[in-house]
C-alpha positions in Angstrom: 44.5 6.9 132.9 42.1 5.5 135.1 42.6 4.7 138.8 41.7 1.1 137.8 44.1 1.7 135.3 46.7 2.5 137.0 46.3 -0.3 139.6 46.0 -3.5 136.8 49.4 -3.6 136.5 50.5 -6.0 139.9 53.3 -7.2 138.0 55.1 -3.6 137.8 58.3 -3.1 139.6 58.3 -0.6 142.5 60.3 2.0 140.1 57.5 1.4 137.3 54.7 1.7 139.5 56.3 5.0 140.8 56.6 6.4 137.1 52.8 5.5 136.4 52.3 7.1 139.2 53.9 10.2 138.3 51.7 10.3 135.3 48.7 9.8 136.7 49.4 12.7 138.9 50.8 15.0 135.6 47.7 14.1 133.7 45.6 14.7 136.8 47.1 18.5 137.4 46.4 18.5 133.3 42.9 17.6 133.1 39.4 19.3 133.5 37.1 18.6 136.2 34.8 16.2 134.1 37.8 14.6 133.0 39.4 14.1 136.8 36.0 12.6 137.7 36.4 9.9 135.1 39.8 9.5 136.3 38.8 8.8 139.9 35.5 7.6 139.8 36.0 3.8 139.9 38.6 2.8 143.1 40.4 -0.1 143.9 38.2 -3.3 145.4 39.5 -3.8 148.5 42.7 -2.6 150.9 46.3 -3.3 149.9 49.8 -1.4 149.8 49.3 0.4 146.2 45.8 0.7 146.9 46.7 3.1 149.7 49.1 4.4 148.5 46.7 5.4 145.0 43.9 6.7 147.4 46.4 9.1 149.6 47.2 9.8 145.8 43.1 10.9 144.7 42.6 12.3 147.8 45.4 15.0 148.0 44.8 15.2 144.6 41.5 16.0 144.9 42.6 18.3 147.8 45.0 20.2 145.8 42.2 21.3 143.2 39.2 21.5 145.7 36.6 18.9 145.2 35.5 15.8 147.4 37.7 12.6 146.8 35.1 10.0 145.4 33.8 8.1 148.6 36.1 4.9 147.9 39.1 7.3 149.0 38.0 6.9 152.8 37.9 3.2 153.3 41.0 2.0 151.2 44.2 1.9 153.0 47.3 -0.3 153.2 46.8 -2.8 155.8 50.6 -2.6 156.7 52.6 0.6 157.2 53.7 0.3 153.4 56.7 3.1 152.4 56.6 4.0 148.7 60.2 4.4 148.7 62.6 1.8 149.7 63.7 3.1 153.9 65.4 0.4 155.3 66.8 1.8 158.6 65.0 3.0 161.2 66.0 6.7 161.0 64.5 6.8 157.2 61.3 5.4 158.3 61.1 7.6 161.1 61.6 10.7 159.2 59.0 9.4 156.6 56.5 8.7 158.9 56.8 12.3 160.7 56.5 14.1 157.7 54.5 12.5 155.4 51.5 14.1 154.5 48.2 13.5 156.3 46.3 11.7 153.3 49.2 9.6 153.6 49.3 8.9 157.0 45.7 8.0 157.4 45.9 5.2 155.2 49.2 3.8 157.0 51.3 4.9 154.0 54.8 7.1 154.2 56.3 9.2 151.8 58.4 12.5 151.9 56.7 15.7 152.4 57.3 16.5 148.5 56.0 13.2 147.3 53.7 14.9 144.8 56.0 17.7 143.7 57.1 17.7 140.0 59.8 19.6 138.6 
């Protein structure tokens, strides 16, 4: 699957889009490096919420195995803080935002510490 890929499907729920993105991730981890490439080469066209949240995705992906994230990674972002997981107090949001990760962060998107850990 294909960053592109995973991103043509605007009509998935919040759960869905979190179990594609869980496989993206698995087949990432599962791949070799000529295969990740092809995975990430292409990004999204412009900013928006699972656009971020995908390029905080590559790019502690990419992280993780130790190669540059392709250069779309550094300009895509979500335009509003955008939380991957549904925090609607104030406490939630403020623990998600102290401890999510810095590719998170820098693109104004929160998740738990452990957002890319797989059992």
């Amino acid at each position: 699957m294909t960053v592109r890929e995973l991103l043509s499907t605007p009509s998935a729920t919040e759960s869905e889009f979190q179990r594609l993105i869980n496989a993206f991730v698995d087949e990432f981890r599962a791949s070799d490096a000529a295969q990740r490439e092809g995975m990430i080469a292409a990004g999204p066209q412009g900013p928006g919420a699972r656009e971020g949240l995908v390029a905080a995705v590559v790019s502690a992906l990419c992280r993780e195995v130790g190669v540059a994230a392709p250069p779309w990674v550094s300009v895509i972002h979500s335009p509003e803080p955008f939380f991957a997981f549904p925090a609607r107090n104030f406490a939630l949001r403020l623990r998600l935002m102290l401890e999510s990760p810095p590719p998170f962060r820098a693109r104004n998107v929160f998740v738990p510490e452990n957002y890319l850990s797989r059992a």
